[in-house]
C-alpha distance (Angstrom), angle and dihedral (degrees) to the residues before:
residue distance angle dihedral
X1 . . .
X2 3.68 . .
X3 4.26 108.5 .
X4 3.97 108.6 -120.1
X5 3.60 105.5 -106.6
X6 3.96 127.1 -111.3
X7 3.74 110.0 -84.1
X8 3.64 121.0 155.4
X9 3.90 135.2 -148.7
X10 3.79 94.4 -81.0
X11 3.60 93.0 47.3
X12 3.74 95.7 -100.4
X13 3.55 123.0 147.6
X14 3.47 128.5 -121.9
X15 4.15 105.0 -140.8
X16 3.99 104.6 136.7
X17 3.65 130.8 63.8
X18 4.01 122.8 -146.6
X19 3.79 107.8 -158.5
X20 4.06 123.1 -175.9
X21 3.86 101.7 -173.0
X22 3.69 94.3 175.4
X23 3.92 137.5 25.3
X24 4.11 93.3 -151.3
X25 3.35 130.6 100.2
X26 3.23 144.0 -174.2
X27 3.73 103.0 -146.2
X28 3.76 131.3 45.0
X29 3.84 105.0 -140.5
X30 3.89 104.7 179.8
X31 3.99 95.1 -136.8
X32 3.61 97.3 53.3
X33 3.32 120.8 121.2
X34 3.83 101.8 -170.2
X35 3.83 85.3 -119.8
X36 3.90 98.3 -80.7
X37 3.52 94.8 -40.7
X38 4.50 124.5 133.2
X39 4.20 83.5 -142.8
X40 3.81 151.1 -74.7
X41 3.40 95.2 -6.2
X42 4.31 111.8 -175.4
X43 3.68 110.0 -95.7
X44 3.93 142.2 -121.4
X45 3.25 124.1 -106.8
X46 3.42 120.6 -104.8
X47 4.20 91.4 -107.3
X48 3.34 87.9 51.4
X49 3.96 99.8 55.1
X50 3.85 82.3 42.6
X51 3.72 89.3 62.2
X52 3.88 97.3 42.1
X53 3.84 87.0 50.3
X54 3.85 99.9 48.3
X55 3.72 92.1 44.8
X56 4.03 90.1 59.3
X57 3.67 81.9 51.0
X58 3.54 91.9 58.5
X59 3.60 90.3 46.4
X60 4.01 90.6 58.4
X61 3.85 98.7 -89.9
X62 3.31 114.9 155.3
X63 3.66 111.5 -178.5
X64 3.21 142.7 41.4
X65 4.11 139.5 -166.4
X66 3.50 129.2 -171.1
X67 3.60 125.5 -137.9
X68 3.95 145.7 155.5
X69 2.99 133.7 120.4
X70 3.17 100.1 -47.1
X71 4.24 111.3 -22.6
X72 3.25 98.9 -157.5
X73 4.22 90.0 61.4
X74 3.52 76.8 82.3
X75 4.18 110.4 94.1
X76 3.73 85.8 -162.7
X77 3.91 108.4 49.7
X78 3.94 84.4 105.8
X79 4.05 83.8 64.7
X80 3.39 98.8 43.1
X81 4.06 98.6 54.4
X82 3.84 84.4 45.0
X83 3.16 92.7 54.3
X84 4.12 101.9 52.3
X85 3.65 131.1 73.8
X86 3.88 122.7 -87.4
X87 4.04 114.6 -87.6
X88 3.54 130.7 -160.4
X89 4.33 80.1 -116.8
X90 3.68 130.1 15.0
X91 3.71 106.4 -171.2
X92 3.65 135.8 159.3
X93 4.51 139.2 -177.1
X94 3.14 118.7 -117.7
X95 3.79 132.6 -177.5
X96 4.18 75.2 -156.5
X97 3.58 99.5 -144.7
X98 4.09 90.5 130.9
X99 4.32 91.0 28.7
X100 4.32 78.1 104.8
X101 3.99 94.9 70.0
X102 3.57 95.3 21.8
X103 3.70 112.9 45.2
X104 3.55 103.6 73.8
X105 4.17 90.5 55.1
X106 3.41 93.3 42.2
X107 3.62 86.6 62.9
X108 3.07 98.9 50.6
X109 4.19 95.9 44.8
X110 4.42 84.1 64.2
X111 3.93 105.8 -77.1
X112 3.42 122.6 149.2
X113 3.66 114.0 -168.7
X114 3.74 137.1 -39.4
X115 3.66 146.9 -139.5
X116 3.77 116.7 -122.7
X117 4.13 123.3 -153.9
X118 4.10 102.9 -128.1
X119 3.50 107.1 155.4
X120 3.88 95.3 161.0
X121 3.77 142.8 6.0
X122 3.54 94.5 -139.3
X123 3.65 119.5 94.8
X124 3.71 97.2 -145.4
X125 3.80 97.5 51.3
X126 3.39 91.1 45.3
X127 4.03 90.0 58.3
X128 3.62 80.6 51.0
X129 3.28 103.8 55.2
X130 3.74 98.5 36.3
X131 3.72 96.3 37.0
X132 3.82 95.6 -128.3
X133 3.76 146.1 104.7
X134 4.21 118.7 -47.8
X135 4.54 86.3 -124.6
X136 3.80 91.6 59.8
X137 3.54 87.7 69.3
X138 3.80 88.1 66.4
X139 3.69 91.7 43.2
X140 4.25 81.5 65.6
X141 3.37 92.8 51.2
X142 3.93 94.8 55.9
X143 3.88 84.7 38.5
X144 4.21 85.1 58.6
X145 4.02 90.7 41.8
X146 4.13 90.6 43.7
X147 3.63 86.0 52.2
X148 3.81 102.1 53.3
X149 4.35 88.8 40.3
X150 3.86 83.6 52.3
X151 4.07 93.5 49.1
X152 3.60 97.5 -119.5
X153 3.81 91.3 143.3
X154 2.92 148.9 -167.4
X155 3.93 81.6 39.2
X156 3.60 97.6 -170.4
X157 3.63 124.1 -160.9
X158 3.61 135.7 -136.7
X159 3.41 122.2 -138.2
X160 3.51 113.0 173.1
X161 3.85 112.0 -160.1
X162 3.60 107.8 -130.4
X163 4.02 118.5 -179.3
X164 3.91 119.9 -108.7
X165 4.27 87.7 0.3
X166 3.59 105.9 69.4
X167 3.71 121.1 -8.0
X168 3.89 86.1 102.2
X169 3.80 92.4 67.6
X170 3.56 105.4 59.8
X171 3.88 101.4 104.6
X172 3.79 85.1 49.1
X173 4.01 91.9 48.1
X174 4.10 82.9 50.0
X175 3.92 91.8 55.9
X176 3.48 91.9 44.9
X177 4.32 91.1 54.4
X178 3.56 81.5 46.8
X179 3.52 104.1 65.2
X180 3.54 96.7 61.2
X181 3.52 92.9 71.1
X182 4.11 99.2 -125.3
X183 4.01 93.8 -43.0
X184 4.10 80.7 102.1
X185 3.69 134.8 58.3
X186 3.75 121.4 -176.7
X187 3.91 119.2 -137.1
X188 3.29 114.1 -146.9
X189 4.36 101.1 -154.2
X190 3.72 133.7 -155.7
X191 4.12 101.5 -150.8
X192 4.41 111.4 -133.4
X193 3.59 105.6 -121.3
X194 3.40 101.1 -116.2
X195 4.48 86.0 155.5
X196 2.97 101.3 -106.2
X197 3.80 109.4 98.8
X198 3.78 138.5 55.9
X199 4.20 94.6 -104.8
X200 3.73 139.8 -106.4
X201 3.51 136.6 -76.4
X202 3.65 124.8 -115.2
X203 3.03 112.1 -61.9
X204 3.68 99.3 -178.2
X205 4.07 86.4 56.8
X206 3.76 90.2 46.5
X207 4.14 91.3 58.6
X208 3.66 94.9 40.4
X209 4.41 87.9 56.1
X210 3.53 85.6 42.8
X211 4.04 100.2 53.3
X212 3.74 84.8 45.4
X213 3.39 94.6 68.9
X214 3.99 100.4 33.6
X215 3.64 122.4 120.6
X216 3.52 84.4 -168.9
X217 3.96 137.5 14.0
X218 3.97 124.1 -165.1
X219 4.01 122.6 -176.2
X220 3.27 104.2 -147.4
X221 4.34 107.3 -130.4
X222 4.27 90.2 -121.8
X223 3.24 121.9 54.6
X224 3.84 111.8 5.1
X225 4.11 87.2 -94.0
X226 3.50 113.7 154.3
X227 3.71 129.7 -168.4
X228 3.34 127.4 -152.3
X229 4.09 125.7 -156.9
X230 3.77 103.0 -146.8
X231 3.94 119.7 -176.4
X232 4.07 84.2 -35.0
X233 3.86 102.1 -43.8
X234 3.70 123.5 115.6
X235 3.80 112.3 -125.5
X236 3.89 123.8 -171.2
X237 3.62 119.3 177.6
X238 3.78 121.3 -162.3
X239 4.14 129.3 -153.9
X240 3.70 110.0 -175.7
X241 3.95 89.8 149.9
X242 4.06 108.1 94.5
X243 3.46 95.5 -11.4
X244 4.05 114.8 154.1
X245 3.79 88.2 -179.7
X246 3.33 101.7 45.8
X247 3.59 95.0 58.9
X248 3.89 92.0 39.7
X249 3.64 77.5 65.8
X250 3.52 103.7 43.3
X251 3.90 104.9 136.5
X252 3.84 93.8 167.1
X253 4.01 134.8 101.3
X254 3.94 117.6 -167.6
X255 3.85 128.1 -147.8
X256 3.90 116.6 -164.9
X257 3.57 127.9 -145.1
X258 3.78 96.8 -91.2
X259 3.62 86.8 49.9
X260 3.58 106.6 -99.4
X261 3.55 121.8 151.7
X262 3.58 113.2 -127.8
X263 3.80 117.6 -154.7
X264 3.83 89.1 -174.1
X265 3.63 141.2 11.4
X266 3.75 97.9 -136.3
X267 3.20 100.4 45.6
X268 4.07 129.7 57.8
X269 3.88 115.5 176.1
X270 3.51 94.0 85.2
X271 3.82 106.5 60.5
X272 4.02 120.8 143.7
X273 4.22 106.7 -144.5
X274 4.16 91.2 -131.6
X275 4.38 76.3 162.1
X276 4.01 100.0 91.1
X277 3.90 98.9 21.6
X278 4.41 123.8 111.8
X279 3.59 117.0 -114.9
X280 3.79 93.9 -100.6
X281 3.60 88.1 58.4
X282 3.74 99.3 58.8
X283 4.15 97.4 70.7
X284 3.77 84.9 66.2
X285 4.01 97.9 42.5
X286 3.33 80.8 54.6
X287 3.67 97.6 60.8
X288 3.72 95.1 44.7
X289 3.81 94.7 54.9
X290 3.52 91.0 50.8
X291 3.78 88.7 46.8
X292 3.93 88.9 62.8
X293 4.33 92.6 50.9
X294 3.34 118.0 127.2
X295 3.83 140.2 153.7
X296 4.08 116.5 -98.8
X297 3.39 90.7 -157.9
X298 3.52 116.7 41.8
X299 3.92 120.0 -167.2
């Protein structure tokens, strides 16, 4: 018998999976907010996340994205995506310092595409902003050109708009998409204040330039995203902060590195501990995290 699929309180369903399999990283970016997470929490195995993953499949999930930290800390991500059912999308974010070595495999082990973090094209800034060495900047790069060689498209980048950092480099960052002849979007990203950055630009500014200069603009149906087609470059820009629709929307369950499922990013006294539990538990922690959904924002 067919399991009931995941439909919360408000009558959202439940068709994307969030995974965190590991709390490290190996960058130190000062906005991050270690996507909802109190810290390095241990990690699952990669059986485990295996498990968690194949029963949202079951429960008509179908995508998944890959997050940490930094996924590809993990020496057996390659293992764990061969070892999970096919999805319509397997995705994961990077920061791509290690995409060189590691795209190619991961390929091959059953991922799709992935989102890189590329806040700048300036070397300096990027140390900056990521609180490392000026040459891992070029590691990125490679990490962006490895990914597109390895077919892991539509790479899309993330460029989060920070004010009085980067907001000055966005015709650059649209040449840059550009030259990879529609194997690269650029993602245009309104940082969650989680207080502990400087703030964002305008975004409202930001979209007006951009639709100026469109030959074409689509609104996506979730999420009030728009992208824009400027002079042959692909830009999406993406408003989490506020957003009514957006979370009306939300399609998405999360699952931190401890194993935690996560009915909402904002929000964390409602966690179900999926970390410790048997396979034939997992159908029903499913339920009851679903059971807790609800919108932060509500229109």
């Amino acid at each position: 018998m067919q399991p009931d699929a995941l439909i919360d309180p408000f009558g959202r369903g439940i068709t994307s999976l969030r995974i965190s399999i590991t709390g490290q990283c190996n960058l130190n970016c000062f906005y991050c907010h270690n996507e909802g997470q109190s810290g390095h929490e241990s990690q699952m195995s990669a059986g485990h996340i295996a498990n968690i993953i194949s029963t949202a499949a079951k429960l008509g999930v179908n995508k998944v994205k890959f997050s940490g930290g930094e996924p590809l800390m993990r020496h057996d991500f390659e293992d764990i995506l061969a070892a999970i059912p096919e999805f319509r999308n397997v995705s994961a974010t990077t920061n791509g310092v290690l995409l060189p070595k590691r795209a190619a495999t991961l390929k091959s082990a059953g991922l799709d595409r992935v989102n890189v973090s590329l806040d700048t094209l300036k070397p300096q800034t990027y140390a900056s902003i990521c609180r490392c060495s000026e040459n891992v900047h070029s590691m990125v790069l490679d990490g962006v050109r490895s990914a597109v060689d390895a077919g892991l498209t539509p790479v899309k980048l993330n460029m989060v708009m920070l004010k009085g950092i980067n907001e000055d480099e966005l015709d650059d960052m649209i040449s840059f998409t550009r030259g990879f002849d529609g194997d690269v979007i650029l993602q245009l990203i309104e940082p969650m204040d989680f207080g502990n950055y400087g703030g964002s630009v305008d975004m409202d500014i930001i979209e007006k330039d951009l639709a100026s200069r469109a030959s074409d603009v689509v609104e996506r149906k979730m999420h009030r995203r728009k992208k824009y087609m400027v002079d042959g470059a692909e830009v999406e820009v993406v408003r989490p902060i506020d957003n009514s629709r957006f979370c009306a929307n939300c399609s998405r369950l999360r699952v931190t590195a401890d194993g935690k499922l996560k009915p909402c990013l904002l929000v964390d006294d409602n966690l179900v501990d999926v970390g410790r539990a048997d396979i034939q538990e997992l159908e029903s922690l499913f339920y009851k995290a679903v059971s807790l959904r609800e919108p932060f924002y509500k229109g």
